[in-house]
C-alpha positions in Angstrom: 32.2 -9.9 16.4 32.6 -12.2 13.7 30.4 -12.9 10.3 29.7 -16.7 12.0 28.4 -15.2 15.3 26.1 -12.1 13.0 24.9 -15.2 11.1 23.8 -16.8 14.0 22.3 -13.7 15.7 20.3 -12.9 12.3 19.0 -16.5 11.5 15.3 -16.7 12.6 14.3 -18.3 15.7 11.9 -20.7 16.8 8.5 -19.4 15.4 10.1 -16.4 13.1 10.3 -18.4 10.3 6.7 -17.0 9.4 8.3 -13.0 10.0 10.6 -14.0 6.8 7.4 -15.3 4.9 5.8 -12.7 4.9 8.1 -10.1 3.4 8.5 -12.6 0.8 5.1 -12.8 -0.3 4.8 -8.9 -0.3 7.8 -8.4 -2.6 7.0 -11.3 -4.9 3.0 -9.4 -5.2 4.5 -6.0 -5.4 7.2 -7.0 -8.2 4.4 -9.2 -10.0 1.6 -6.4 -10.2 3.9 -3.6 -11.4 5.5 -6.0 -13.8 2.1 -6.0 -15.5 0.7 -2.5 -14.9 4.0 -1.8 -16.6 3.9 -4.7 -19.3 -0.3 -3.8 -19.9 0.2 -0.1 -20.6 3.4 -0.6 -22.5 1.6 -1.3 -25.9 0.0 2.5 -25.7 2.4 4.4 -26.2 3.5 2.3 -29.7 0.4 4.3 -31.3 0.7 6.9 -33.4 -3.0 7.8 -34.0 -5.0 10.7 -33.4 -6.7 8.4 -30.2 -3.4 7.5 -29.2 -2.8 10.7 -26.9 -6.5 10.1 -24.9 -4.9 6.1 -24.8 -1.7 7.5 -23.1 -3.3 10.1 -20.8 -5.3 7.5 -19.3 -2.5 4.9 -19.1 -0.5 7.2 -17.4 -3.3 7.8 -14.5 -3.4 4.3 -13.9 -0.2 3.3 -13.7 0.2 6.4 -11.1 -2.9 5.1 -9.2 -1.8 1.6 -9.2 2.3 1.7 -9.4 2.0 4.5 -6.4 0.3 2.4 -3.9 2.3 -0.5 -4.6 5.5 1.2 -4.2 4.0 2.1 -0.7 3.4 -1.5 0.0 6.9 -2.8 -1.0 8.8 -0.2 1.8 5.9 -1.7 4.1 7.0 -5.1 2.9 10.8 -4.0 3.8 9.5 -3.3 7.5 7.0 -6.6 8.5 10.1 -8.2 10.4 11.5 -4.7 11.7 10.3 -5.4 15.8 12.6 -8.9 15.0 15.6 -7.7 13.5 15.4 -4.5 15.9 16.1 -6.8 18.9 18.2 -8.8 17.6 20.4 -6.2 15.9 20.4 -3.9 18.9 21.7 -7.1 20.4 24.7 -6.5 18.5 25.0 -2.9 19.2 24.7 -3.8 22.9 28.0 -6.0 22.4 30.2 -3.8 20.8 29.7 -4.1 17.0 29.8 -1.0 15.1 26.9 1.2 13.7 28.5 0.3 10.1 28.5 -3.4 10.7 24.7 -3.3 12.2 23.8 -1.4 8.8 25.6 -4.1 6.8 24.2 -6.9 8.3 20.7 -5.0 7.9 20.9 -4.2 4.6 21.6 -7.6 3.4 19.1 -9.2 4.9 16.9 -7.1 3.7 18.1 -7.5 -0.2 18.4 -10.9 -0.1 14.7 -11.3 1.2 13.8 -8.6 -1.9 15.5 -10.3 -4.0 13.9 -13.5 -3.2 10.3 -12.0 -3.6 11.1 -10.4 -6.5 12.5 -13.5 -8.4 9.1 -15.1 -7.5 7.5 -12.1 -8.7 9.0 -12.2 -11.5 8.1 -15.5 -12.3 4.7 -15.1 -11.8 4.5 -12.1 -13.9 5.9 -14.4 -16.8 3.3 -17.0 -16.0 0.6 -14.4 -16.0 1.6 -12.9 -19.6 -0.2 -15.8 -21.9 -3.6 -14.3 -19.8 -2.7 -10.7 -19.6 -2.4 -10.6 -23.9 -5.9 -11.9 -24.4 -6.9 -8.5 -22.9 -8.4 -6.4 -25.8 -8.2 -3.0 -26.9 -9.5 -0.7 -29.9 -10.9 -4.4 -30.9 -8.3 -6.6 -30.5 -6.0 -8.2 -28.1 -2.9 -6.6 -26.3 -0.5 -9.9 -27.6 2.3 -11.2 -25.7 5.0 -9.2 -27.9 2.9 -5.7 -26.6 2.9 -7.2 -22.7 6.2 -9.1 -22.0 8.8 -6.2 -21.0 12.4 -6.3 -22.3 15.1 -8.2 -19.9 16.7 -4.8 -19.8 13.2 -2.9 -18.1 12.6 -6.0 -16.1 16.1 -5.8 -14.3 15.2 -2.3 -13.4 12.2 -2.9 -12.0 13.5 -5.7 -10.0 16.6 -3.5 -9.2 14.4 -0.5 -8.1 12.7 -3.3 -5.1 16.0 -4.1 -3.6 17.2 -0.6 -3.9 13.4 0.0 -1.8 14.3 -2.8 0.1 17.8 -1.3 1.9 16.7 2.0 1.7 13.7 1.1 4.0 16.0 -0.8 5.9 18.8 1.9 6.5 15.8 4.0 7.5 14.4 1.9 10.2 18.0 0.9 11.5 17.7 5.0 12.8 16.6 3.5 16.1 18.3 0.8 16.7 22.1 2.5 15.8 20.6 5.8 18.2 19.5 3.6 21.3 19.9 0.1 21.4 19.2 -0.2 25.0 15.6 1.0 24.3 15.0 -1.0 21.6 15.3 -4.2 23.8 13.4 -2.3 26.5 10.7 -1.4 24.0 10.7 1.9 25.4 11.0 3.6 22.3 7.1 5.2 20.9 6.3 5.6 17.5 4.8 9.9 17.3 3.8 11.8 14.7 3.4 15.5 14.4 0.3 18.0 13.6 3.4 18.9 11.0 1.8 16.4 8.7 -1.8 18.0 8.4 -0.3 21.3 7.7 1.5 19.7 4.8 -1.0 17.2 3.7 -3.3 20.1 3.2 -0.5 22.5 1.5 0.2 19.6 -0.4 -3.5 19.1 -1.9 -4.1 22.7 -2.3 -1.0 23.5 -4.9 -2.8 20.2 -7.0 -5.8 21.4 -7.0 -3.9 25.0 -8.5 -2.4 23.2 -10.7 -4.9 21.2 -11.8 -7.0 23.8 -12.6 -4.5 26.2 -14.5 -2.4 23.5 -17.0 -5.3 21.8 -19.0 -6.1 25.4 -20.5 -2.8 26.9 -21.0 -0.2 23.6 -21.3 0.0 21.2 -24.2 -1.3 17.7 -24.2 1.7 15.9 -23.1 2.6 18.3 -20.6 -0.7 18.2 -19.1 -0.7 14.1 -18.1 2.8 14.5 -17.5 2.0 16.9 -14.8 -1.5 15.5 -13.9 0.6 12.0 -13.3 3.2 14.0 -10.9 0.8 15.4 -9.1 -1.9 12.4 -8.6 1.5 10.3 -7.6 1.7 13.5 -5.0 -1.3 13.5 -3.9 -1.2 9.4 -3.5 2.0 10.1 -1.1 -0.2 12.9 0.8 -2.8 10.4 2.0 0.3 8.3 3.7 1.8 11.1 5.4 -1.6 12.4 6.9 -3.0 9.0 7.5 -1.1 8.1 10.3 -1.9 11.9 12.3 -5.6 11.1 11.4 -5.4 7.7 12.8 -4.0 9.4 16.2 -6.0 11.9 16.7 -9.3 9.7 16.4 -8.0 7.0 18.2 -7.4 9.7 21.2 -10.4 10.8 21.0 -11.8 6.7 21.4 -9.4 6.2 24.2 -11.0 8.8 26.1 -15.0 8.0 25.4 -13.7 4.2 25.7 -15.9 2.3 28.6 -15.2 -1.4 27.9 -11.5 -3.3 28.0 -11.7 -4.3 24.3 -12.1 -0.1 23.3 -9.5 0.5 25.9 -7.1 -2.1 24.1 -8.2 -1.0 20.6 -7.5 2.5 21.4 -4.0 2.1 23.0 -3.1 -0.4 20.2 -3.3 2.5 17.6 -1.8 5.3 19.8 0.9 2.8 20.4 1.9 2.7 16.7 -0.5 5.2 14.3 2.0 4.4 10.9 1.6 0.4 11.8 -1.6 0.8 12.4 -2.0 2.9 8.8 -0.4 0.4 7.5 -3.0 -2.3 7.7 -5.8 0.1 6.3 -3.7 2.3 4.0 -4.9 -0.1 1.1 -8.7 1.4 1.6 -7.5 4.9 1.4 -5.8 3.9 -2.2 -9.1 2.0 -3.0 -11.0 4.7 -2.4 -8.8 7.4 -4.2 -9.1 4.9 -7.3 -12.6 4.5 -6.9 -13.1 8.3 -7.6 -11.9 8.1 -10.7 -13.5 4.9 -11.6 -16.9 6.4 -10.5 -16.1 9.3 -12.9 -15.1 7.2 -15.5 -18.5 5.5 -15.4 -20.7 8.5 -15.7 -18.3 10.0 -18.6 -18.6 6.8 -20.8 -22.6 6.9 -20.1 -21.7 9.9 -21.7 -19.7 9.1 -24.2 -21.8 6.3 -25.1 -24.0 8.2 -26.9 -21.8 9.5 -29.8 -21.0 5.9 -32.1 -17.5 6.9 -33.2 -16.6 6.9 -29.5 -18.0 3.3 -28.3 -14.3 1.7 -28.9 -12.9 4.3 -26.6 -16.0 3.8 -24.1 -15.8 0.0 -23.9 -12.0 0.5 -23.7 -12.6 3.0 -20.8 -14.6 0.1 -19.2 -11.5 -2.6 -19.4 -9.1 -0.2 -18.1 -11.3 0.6 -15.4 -11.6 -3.2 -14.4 -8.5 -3.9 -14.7 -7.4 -1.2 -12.4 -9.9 -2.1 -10.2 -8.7 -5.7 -10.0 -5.2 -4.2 -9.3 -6.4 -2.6 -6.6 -8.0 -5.1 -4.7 -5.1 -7.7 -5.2 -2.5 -4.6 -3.6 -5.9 -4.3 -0.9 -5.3 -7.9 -0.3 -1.9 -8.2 -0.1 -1.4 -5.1 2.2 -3.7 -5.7 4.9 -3.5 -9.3 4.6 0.6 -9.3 5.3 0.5 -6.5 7.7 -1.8 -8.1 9.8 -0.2 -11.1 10.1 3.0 -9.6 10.6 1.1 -7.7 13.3 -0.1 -10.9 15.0 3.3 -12.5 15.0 5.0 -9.2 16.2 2.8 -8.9 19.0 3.2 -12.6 20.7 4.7 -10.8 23.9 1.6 -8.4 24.3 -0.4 -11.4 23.6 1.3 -13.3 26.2 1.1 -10.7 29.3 -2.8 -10.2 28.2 -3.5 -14.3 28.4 -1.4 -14.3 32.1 -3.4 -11.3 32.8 -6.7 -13.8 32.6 -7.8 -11.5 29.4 -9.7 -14.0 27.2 -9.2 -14.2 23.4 -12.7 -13.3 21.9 -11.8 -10.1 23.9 -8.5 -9.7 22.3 -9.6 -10.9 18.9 -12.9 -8.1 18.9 -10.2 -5.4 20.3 -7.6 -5.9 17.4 -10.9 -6.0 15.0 -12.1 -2.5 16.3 -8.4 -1.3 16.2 -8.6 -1.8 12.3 -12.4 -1.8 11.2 -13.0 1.5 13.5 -10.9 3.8 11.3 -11.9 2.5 8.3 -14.6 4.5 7.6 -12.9 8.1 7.9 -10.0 6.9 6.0 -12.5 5.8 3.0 -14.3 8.9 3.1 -11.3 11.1 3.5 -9.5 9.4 0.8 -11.9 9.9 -1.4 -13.0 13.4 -0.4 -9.0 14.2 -1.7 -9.5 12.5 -5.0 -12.9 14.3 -5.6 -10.9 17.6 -5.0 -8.4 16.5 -7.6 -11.1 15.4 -10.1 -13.8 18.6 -10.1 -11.7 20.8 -12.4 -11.6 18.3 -14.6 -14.5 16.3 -14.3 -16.6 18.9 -12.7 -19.5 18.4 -10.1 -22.4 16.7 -12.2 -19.8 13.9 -13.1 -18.7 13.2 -9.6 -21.8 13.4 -8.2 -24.0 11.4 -10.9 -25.8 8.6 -9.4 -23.2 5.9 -11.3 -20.2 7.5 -9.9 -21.9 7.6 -6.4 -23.1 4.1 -7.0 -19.4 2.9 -8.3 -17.6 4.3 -5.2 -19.7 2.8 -2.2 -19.7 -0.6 -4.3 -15.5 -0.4 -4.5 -15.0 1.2 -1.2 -17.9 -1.7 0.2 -15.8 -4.3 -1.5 -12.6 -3.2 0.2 -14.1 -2.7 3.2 -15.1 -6.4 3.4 -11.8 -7.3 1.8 -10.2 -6.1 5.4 -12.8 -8.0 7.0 -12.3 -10.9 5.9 -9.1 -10.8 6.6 -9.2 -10.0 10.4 -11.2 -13.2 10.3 -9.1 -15.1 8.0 -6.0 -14.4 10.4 -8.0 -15.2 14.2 -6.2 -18.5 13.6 -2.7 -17.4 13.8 -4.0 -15.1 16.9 -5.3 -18.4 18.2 -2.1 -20.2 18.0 0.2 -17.3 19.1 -2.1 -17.4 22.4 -1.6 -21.4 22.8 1.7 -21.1 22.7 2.2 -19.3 25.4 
């Protein structure tokens, strides 16, 4: 098999050209937003104060809760055209060409899509600088000199997507290099194990240990060094369990489920539990943020009452926004790509329902149920975890106080409609990818 004939094989198809879009899209908003968490927080650790260390702890939390999550979103981002390349690579495999050509050709597709995105990320990040230094802190603004990274930290970043990029790829290629045959019979199903509870739970309880123990007998920068690790832990926790969760509830539906549109909601998450996580795994990080937002609120309520600590207070308040806004734009861009991808990679499904005289509002209210049904326990679950992390720290009254309560339903609300609107925004391309057939 020659490089002209895997050209041809791996150049899209009639109607893919969208499936190359939209990993596009999702690299250039992952490299952009951690180009500025990264550029933003950057200035903090130039002081030398006595503030400085309270500065850096809390820079360090949110680039964990906001660089985290985003990370997660770029090895989604290396996966939206996987049912695409699957076929057409197993095609390949089905002809004779090796498992180390299929991983090849794989793995450059995937880092030249990366690298793509990330260029226009990058771009964007350098159009977005002039705005990012009016920001202000301890009374003045962050400048461009404090947010515009060095060449040398911008290469990495870039450089650490496309490494994310082909590792997500070589990882996906598992299937396709094991039993080709069954990709192009789509006989393969996507399980995961009660393993992941056991872990999730392990997991969360060593944190909370941890937690607990190193503020009293660990120095400051050990402290937010581990506190960081083990946020960042507890952040990759909520994606390993979130799929199991997702199962299990959707097992439960499939069995209470009276009416086609439950049925086909139901069967649509059992089918793929880590697909369908990843169109709602935004709320769970929105929700994990929104903790510490909440607590943030009711600790500057109380910190507003000593003078000499208004600067940090109003501070506080802009790094809480500005996380805030992060994590509605990685909200967006998650569910927003993944369920497009989703629409796209489901044209065949679509097909055999419209030829099985199934009519779209049904199919549009089923997919809507598939991802607004688990929404809820992912919110409250997801938060439930970060509240765990925060007591021994922040302690009950904190979480509990009527502006942390009032803070977290308003962000987890906000998300909530973000997803929303987006199953509406995308009945269009579910529309068209039922005309066409």
């Amino acid at each position: 098999m020659n490089r002209h004939v895997l050209a041809l094989l791996l150049r899209p198809g009639s109607g893919e050209r969208s499936l190359i879009a939209l990993p596009l899209i999702a690299f250039g908003v992952v490299t952009t937003l951690v180009l500025t968490v990264i550029g933003g927080a950057q200035s903090f650790w130039t002081w030398t104060d006595e503030m400085a260390p309270i500065y850096q702890a809390l820079a360090a939390i949110a680039l964990v809760l906001l660089v985290v999550p985003l990370l997660s979103l770029g090895g989604a981002a290396a996966r939206l055209s996987a049912r695409r390349r699957d076929e057409r690579l197993s095609t390949l495999r089905l002809l004779g060409v090796s498992p180390a050509g299929v991983t090849a050709a794989t793995v450059i597709e995937s880092v030249l899509l990366a690298g793509v995105g990330a260029a226009a990320g990058v771009l964007t990040y350098l159009a977005a600088s002039p705005l990012i230094a009016l920001i202000p802190f301890r009374g003045e603004a962050l400048g461009l000199a404090g947010v515009l990274l060095p060449p040398v930290q911008v290469s990495m970043v870039v450089l650490g997507v496309l490494l994310l990029a082909a590792l997500s790829a070589v990882i996906g290629l598992r299937r396709v290099v094991i039993s080709p045959l069954g990709v192009r019979m789509r006989s393969t199903v996507t399980t995961v194990h009660w393993i992941r509870a056991v872990i999730a739970v392990g997991v969360l309880a060593i944190a909370y240990a941890l937690i607990s123990v190193f503020p009293s007998v660990a120095g400051f920068v050990t402290t937010i060094v581990v506190l960081a690790g083990l946020f960042a832990a507890a952040i990759a926790v909520l994606n390993l369990l979130g799929p199991w969760i997702l199962r299990v509830t959707a097992t439960a539906q499939l069995r209470r489920a009276e009416r086609p549109d439950r049925l086909l909601a139901a069967r649509t998450v059992l089918n793929s539990p880590k697909a369908a996580w990843r169109q709602i795994g935004g709320i769970a990080m929105a929700s994990f943020i929104a903790v510490f937002a909440g607590t943030g609120v009711s600790l500057m309520n109380v910190m507003g009452a000593a003078e000499a600590e208004a600067q940090l207070a109003a501070d506080m308040r802009t790094g809480l926004i500005i996380t805030l806004i992060g994590s509605f734009l990685m909200v967006a861009a998650s569910v927003g790509v993944n369920q497009a991808s989703d629409v796209l990679d489901q044209r065949e499904l679509h097909r055999s329902l419209h030829h099985l005289g199934m009519p779209l509002d049904m199919v549009v209210r089923a997919r809507r149920r598939a991802i607004m049904s688990p929404l809820l326990i992912t919110a409250i679950g997801s938060a439930v975890c970060a509240g765990v992390l925060v007591f021994p720290l922040m302690g009950l009254a904190l979480i509990t106080a009527p502006e942390s309560l009032l803070t977290i339903v308003a962000v987890v609300t906000a998300g909530i409609g973000i997803v929303w609107l987006t199953t509406r925004a995308t009945r269009p391309l579910l529309a068209r990818s039922f005309a066409s057939v």
